[in-house]
MIPA-23849 format. One record per residue (C-alpha): residue number from 1; chain; z, y negated, x negated. Coordinates in steps of 0.25 Angstrom, whole numbers. Last residue first. Layout:
BEGIN
<NUM 'A' <Z Y X>>
...
end
This chain:
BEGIN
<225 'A' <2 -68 116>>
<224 'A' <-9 -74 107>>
<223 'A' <-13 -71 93>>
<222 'A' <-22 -80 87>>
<221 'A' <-34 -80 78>>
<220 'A' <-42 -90 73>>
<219 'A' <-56 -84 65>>
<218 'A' <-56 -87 51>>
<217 'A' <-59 -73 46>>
<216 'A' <-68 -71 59>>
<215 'A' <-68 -65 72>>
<214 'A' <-79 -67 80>>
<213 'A' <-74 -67 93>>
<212 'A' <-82 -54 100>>
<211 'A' <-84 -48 85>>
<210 'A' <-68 -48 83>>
<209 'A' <-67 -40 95>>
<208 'A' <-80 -31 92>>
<207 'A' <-75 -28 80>>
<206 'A' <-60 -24 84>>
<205 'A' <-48 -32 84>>
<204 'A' <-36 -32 75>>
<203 'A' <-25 -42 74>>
<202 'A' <-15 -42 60>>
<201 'A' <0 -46 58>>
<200 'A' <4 -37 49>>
<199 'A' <9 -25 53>>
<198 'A' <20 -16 46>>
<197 'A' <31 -21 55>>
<196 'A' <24 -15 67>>
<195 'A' <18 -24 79>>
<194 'A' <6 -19 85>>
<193 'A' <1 -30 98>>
<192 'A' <-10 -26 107>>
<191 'A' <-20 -38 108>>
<190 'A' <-23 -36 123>>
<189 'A' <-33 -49 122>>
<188 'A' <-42 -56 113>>
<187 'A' <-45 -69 115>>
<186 'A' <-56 -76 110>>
<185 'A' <-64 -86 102>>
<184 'A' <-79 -84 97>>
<183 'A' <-80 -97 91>>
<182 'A' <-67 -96 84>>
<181 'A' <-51 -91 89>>
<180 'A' <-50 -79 90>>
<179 'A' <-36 -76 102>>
<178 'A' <-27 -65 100>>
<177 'A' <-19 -59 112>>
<176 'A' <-9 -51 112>>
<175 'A' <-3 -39 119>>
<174 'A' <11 -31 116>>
<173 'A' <12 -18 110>>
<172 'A' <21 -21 100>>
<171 'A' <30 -36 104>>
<170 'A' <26 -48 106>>
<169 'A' <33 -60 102>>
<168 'A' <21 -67 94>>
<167 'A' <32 -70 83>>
<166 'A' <39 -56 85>>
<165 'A' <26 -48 85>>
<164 'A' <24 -56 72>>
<163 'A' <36 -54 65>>
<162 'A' <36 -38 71>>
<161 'A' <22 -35 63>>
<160 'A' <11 -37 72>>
<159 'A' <-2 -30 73>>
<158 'A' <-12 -35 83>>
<157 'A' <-20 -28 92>>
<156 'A' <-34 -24 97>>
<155 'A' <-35 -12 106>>
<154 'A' <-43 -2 98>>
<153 'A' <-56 3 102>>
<152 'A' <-54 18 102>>
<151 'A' <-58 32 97>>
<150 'A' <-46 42 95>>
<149 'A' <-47 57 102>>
<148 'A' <-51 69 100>>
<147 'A' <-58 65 84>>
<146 'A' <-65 73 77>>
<145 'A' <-66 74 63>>
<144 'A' <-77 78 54>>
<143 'A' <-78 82 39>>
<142 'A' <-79 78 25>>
<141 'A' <-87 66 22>>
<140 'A' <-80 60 37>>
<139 'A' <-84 62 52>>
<138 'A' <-76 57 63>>
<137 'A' <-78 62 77>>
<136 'A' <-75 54 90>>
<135 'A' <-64 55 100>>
<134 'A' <-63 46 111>>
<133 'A' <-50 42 117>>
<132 'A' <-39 48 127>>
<131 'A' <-27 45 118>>
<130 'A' <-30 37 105>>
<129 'A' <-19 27 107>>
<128 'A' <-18 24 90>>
<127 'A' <-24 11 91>>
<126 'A' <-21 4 106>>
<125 'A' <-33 7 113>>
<124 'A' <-47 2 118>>
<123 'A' <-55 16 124>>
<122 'A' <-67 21 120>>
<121 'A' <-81 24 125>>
<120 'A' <-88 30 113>>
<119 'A' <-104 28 113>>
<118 'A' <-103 27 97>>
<117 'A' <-109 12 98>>
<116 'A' <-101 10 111>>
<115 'A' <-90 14 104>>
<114 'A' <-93 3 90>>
<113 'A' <-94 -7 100>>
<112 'A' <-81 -3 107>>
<111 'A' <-73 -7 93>>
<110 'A' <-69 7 87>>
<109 'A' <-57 11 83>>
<108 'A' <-56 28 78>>
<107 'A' <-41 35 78>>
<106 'A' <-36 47 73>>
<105 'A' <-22 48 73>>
<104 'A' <-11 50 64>>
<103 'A' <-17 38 55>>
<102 'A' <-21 41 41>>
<101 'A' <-20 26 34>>
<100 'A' <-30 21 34>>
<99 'A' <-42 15 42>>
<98 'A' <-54 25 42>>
<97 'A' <-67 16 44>>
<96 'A' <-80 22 52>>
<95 'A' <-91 22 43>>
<94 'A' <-99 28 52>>
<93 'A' <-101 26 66>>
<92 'A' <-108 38 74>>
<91 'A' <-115 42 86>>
<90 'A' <-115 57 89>>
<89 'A' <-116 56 104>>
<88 'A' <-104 51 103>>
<87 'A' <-95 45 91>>
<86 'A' <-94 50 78>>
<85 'A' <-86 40 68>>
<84 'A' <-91 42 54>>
<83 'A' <-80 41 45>>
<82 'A' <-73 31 33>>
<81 'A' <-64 33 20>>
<80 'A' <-62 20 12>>
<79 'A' <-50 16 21>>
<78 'A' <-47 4 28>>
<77 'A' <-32 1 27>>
<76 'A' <-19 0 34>>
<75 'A' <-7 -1 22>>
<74 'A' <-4 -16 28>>
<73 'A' <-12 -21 39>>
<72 'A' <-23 -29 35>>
<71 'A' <-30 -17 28>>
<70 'A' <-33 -11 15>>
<69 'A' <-46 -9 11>>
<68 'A' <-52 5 5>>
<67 'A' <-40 15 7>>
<66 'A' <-44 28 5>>
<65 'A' <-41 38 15>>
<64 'A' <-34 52 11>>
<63 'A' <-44 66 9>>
<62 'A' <-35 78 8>>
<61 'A' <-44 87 14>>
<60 'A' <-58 80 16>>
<59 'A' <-62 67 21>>
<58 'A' <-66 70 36>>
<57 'A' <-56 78 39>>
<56 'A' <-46 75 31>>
<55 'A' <-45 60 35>>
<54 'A' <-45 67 49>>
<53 'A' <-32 75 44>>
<52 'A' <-26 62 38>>
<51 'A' <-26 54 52>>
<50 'A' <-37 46 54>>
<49 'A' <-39 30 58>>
<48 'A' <-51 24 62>>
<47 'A' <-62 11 60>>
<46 'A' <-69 2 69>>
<45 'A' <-67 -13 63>>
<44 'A' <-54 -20 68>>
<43 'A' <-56 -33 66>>
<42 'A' <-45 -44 59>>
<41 'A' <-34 -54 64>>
<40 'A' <-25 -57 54>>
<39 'A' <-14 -67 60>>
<38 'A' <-5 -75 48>>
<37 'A' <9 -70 49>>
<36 'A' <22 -77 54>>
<35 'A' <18 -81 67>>
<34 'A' <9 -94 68>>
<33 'A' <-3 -85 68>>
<32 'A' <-14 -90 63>>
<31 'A' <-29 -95 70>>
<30 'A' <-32 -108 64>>
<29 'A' <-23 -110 51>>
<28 'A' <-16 -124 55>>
<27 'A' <-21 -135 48>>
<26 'A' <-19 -144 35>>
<25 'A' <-31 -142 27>>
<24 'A' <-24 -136 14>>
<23 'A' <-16 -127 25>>
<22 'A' <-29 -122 32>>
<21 'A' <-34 -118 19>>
<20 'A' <-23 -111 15>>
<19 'A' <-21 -103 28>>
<18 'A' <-36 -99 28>>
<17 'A' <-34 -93 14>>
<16 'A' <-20 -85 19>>
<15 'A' <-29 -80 30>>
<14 'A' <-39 -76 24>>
<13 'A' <-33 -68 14>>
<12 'A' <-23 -61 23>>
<11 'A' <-36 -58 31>>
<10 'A' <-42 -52 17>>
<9 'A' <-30 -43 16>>
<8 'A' <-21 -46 4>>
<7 'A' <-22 -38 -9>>
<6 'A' <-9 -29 -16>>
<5 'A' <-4 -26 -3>>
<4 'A' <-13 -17 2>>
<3 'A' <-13 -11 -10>>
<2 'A' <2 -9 -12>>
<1 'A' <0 0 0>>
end
C-alpha cells in the first residue's frame, strides 16, 4: 500500500492546482465542498470484480492480479489483468478492466449503453446486490468463466468517511444529490451515500452519466441533500 501513498492521484493533483490558482486570484474554488475535504467526482468506466478462484480460471492456478494504477480510494486499484465479456447471442466486449483486489463476489458494471451493445437487459443496483441478475461468460488467456449471476448498471454513489457524512448530516444508506455545474449542467439524483472510515470522500458516476453533463476536470460540482 506504500505505493498508493507514495504518488498523489491526479484528482488530488488538480484539485490542490485549482486551489492555488484560485487563491492567487482571490476567489472562491468553483464547485468544492465546504466540508472538510475537497470533492472528487470521477467516471466509473465499465470494469469487474473477481474472486480468486475466477482470477484462477482465467489466468492460470496461482495466478494473482497486477496492480497497473492505483485508484482514488486508498488500496483500490486497476489492474494489469483484463477479459473478454461475452454477452448474448455471442456479442462480445474485450478488454473488460478487472479492479482489485479479489472480491468475494463476482460482479460486472456496465453503463446501459454498453448492455444495449451486448443485447443485455440489466437492472441499476447498489454494487454488490447481485441477486436475480444476468449472467454472462468471461474469458481470459487461460480459460473461461461463467457467471449465474452479477451483470449491473450500478447506482451512482458517494463515498464518505464518517467527518464528511457527519458535515453533510446523512448517515449510510441515505440519498444525495449532486449537482454539475457548466454548459451542460444537471442534477443528479438518488446518489446513494457509502460511509466507511477507509473512504475518502469520492463521487462515481458512470460513462453515460458523465457524458449526459460533460464532466470535466474543471467542472463545478456540489453535493446536495
Amino acid at each position: 500500500m506504500a505505493i498508493a501513498n507514495a504518488t498523489p492521484h491526479r484528482a488530488v493533483v488538480e484539485h490542490m492546482v485549482r486551489q492555488a490558482v484560485y487563491r492567487r486570484l482571490g476567489k472562491p474554488l468553483p464547485g468544492t465542498s465546504a466540508g472538510p475535504n475537497a470533492l472528487v467526482v470521477n467516471l466509473s468506466a465499465r470494469h469487474c470484480h473477481v474472486t480468486q478462484e475466477t482470477v484462477e480460471a482465467l489466468f492460470g492456478k496461482g495466478h494473482t492480479l497486477t496492480p497497473f494504477k492505483w485508484l482514488y480510494q486508498d488500496g483500490q486499484f486497476a489492474a494489469r489483468e483484463t477479459v473478454t465479456l461475452i454477452g448474448p447471442r455471442s456479442r462480445v466486449i474485450s478488454n473488460l478492466r478487472i479492479l482489485g483486489p479479489c472480491r468475494t463476489l463476482n460482479q460486472v458494471e456496465l453503463a446501459y449503453t454498453d448492455a444495449i451493445a451486448l443485447g443485455f437487459e440489466i437492472p441499476l443496483r447498489p454494487s454488490g446486490n447481485i441477486a436475480d441478475t444476468p449472467g454472462a461468460m468471461l474469458m481470459g488467456p487461460a480459460g473461461f468463466f461463467k457467471m449465474p449471476q452479477g451483470v449491473i448498471r450500478a447506482l451512482r454513489h458517494v463515498h464518505m468517511h464518517p467527518d464528511d457524512a457527519a458535515f453533510y448530516r446523512v448517515d449510510h444508506g441515505a440519498e444525495m444529490k449532486l449537482r454539475v455545474g457548466g454548459p451542460c449542467g444537471i442534477v443528479f439524483e438518488k446518489l446513494l451515500v457509502r460511509v466507511d472510515k477507509s473512504f475518502k470522500l469520492e463521487v462515481h458516476i458512470d460513462t453515460d452519466e458523465g457524458n449526459a453533463c460533460n464532466l470535466q476536470a474543471d467542472s463545478p460540482c456540489e453535493l446536495l441533500k
